[in-house]
SEKEVO-253774 format. One record per residue (C-alpha): residue in one letter; x, y, z. Coordinates in steps of 0.25 Angstrom, whole numbers, plus 5000, padded with zeros to 4 digits. Each point is the difference from the previous one (the first is absolute). Last residue first. Layout:
AXYZ ...
***
This chain:
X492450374995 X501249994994 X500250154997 X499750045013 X501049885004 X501150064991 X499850145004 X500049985016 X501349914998 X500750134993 X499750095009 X500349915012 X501349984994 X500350144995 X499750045017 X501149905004 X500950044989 X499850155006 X500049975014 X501449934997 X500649884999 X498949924999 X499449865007 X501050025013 X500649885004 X501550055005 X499550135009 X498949885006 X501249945007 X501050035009 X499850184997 X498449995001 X500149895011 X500950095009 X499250114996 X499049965006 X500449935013 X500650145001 X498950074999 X499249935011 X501150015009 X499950184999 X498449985002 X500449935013 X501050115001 X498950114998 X499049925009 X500750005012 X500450154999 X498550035003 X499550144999 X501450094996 X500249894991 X498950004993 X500250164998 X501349964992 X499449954990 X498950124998 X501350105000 X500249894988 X499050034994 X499950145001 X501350014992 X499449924990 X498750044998 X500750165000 X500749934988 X498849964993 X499550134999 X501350094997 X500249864988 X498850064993 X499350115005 X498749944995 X500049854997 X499949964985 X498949914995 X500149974986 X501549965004 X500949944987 X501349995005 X500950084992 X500450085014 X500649865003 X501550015008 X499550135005 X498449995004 X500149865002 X501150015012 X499250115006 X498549915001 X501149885002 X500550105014 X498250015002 X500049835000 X501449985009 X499350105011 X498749955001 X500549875002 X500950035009 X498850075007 X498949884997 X501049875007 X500350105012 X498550004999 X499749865001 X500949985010 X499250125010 X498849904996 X500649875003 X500450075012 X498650055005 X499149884997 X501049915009 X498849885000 X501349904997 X499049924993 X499850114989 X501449964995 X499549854995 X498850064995 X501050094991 X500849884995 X498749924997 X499650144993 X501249994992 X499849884994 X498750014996 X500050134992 X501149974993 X499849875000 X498750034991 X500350104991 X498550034993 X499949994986 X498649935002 X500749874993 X501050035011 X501250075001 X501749945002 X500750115004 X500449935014 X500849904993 X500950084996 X500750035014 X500350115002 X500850104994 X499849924986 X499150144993 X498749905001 X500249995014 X500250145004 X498950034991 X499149915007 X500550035014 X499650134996 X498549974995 X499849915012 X500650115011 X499050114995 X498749905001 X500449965014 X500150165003 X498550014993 X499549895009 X500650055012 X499750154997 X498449984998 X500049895012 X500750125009 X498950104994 X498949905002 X500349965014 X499850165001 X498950004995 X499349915013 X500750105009 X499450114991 X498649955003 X500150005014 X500550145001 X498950054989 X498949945013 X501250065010 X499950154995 X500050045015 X501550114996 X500749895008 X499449894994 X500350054986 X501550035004 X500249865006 X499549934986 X500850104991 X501249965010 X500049865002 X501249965006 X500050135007 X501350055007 X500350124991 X498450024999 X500050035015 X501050095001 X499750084987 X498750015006 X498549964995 X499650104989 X501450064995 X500549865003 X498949944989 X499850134990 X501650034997 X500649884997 X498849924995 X499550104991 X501250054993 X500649855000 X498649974993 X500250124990 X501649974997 X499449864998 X499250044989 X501150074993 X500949894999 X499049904994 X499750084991 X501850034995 X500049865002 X498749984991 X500350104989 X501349964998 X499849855001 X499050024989 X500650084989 X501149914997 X499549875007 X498850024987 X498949895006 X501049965012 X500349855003 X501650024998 X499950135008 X499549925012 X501350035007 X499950144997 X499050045011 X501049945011 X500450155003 X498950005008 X500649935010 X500050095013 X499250114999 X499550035013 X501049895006 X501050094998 X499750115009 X500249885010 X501549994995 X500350145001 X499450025014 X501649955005 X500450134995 X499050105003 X500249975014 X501550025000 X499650134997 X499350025012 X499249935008 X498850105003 X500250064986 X498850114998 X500050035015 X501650014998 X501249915000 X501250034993 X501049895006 X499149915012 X499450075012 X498849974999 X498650064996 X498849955003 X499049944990 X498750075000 X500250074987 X499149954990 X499150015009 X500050154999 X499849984985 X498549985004 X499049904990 X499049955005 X499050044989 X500849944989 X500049875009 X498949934992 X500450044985 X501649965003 X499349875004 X499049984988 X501350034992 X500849905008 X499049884999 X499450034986 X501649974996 X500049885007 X498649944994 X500650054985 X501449925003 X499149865001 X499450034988 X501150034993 X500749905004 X498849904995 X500350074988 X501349994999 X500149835004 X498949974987 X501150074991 X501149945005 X499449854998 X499549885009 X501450005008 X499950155005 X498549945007 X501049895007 X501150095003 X498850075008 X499449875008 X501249945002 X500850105006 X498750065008 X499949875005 X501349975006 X500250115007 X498649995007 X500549835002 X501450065005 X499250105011 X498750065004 X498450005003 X499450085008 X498850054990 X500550144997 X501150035010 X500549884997 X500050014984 X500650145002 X501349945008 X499949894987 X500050114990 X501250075008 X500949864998 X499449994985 X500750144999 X501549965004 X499949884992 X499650094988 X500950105001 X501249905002 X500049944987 X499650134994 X501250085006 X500949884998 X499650024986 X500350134996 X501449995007 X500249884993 X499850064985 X500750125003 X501349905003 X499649934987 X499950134991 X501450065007 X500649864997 X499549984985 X500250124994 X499850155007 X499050084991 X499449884993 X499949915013 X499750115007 X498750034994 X499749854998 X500249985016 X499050135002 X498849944994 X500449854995 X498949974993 X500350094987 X499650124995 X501450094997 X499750134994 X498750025007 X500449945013 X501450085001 X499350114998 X498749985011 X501349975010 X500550115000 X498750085002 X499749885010 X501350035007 X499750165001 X498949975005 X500449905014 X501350085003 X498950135000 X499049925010 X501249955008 X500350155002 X498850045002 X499849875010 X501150035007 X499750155003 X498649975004 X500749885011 X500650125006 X498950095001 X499249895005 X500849965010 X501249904995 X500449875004 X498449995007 X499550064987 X500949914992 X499149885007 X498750074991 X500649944986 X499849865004 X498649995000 X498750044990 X500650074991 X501149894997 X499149904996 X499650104987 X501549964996 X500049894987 X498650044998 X500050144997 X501149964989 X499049884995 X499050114999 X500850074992 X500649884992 X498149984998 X499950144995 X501350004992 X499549874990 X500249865006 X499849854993 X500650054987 X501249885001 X499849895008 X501649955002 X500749914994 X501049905003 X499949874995 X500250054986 X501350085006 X500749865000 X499549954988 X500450124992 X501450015006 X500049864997 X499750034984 X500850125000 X501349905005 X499649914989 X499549855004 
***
């Protein structure tokens, strides 16, 4: 058999859906992948912070978070492919730099979900009393399960889930408008740490070690490329659906960071484990209350299963590309890749049994921010070695924008530490297993030399079996 004819073969067997998603439904996926973060996580910074404090990291991660998408809406249009960032870097920074960006993505989305499944079963108990490994366990198997009957079928049922969680924050925002007194925004007293103030009670230490939970407003939305390869028109639509997607959750972080503590205390929200529901009982909206504690299950399910979705379609590509195992690229007559959704959930389960909800997620951002950083520098690379590269999108303030998503970035890196240095070096390990598999093995069994022959490959196998059927 001829070389083309196995490389034929060998992409045959894996092929995405493609046209499953136009931009409206890659927004909602983009809404999806963080809506959870609304609802918990981000309030803790509060506690790092005060409000005043925790205001300036979440500006800040707010403007790391759009300058990215604007960077990353570039890329996207001018290189669709499964692999989101990982393909980005791969053409800007070769093989290495694209696998190393690859890993990062991925051990944010293998632990994001693990992490997550362990808060859906702390809102299963509260629901109906029942938690633990069989909770864990069934939410992994029903939700890779409706991803395994077709991506089509598994994006609407997101959306679906994701609308329930979005009418739970804006019915929210709604109910505590007339609560509202800035006066509690500043009930946290201030100490005697480096530039504190009634507006910084902690200092600017504080805002520091808030980075991380400022994250969690946005965190992951950067996965919006990953489904470019089952997009309609990828160069038009994953534009307009990250840059969508982007701009609604500057809204909800809007409402939730200002109208919940600005209602029912920066003091108390900073210690809530449930703040939108807290903040509705304390202002006697307790029949919404309850309704928004139901939600927001739906928000936590809306980000797992979309997260679990994200990790599929990058594995895939990571796999197809020879940097894991090939096997793993290997789709269903539904066009669905199956092991790669399969296998890594049994490795998130697995994680999800350590019940530590809070490291795997401090880990999972360490894994975002160098992430972040290494896809806005392939952003800079493309612009000078590639300013041939064709760009029907093309992000506004060029390589001034994407370098500010770079040096905040890495600021954001650093603010895991500050937070929980346990979880950095964990995060540092991980890496290193990596790249020690990337540089032992995988970097000699790669399909293609380069993104470019990779990308001719698939072109060229999507044309042959077009024309063949």
């Amino acid at each position: 058999m001829s070389e083309k004819s196995m490389n034929q073969e060998y992409l045959a067997q894996r092929q995405l859906k493609r046209g499953s998603a136009g931009w409206f439904l890659l927004a909602g996926l983009g809404v999806s992948y963080v809506i959870s973060g609304d609802f918990a996580g981000w309030n803790f910074g509060i506690a790092e912070a005060g409000w005043g404090g925790f205001a300036i990291a979440a500006v800040l991660m707010a403007i790391m978070y759009f300058t990215l998408v604007l960077s990353l809406a570039e890329m996207s249009s001018a290189i669709p492919a499964a692999g989101g960032g990982y393909s980005f870097a791969r053409q800007a920074m070769g093989p290495a730099g694209g696998y190393m960006t690859g890993l990062a993505v991925l051990i944010e989305y293998a632990l994001a979900p693990a992490a997550i499944v362990i808060f859906i079963g702390s809102a299963v108990e509260s629901l109906i009393g029942v938690n633990g490994p069989w909770v864990y366990a069934a939410f992994y198997l029903v939700f890779i399960g409706i991803h395994l009957a077709g991506v089509g079928e598994a994006l609407k049922v997101m959306m679906v889930i994701s609308g329930l969680a979005v009418f739970a924050i804006i019915a929210t925002g709604i109910a505590l408008i007339p609560s509202f007194d800035s006066a509690l925004l500043f009930d946290i007293a201030a100490t005697d740490a480096a530039g504190a103030s009634e507006f910084l009670p902690l200092g600017w230490y504080g805002v520091w070690a808030a980075l991380p939970f400022a994250m969690w407003l946005f965190l992951a939305v950067e996965g919006v490329p990953l489904a470019a390869e089952e997009a309609k028109d990828p160069a038009k639509d994953v534009p307009k659906g990250i840059i969508g997607a982007m701009v609604f959750l500057l809204f909800t972080a809007l409402l939730v960071v200002v109208l919940v503590p600005g209602s029912a205390g920066a003091t108390a929200m900073g210690a809530s484990a449930v703040p939108l529901v807290d903040a509705l009982n304390a202002t006697g909206n307790t029949s919404l209350a309850t309704i928004v504690n139901v939600l927001g299950l739906a928000g936590l399910v809306a980000s797992f299963f979309s997260i679990i979705y994200g990790y599929s379609r990058l594995v895939f590509a990571l796999s197809r590309a020879g940097y894991l195992p090939r096997s793993l690229s290997i789709t269903s007559a539904r066009k669905v890749p199956s092991r790669a959704l399969i296998i890594p959930g049994v490795f998130g389960f697995l994680a999800s049994l350590s019940g530590e909800g809070d490291l795997m997620l401090a880990m999972a951002v360490v894994g975002a921010t160098v992430s972040y950083a290494l896809m806005a520098l392939s952003h800079i690379m493309l612009r000078v070695k590639q300013p041939e590269l064709v760009r029907p999108y093309k992000t506004p303030g060029g390589v001034f924008t994407s370098g500010i998503a770079l040096v905040l970035s890495l600021i954001a890196l650093t603010g895991v530490y500050a937070f929980d240095p346990r979880a950095f070096f964990f995060t540092i390990v991980l890496f290193v297993i990596g790249a020690a598999y990337y540089f032992g093995y995988s970097s000699k069994h790669l399909v293609a030399k380069s993104a470019d022959e990779e990308f001719a490959m698939l072109a060229e196998a999507e044309s042959d079996l077009a024309a063949a059927s």
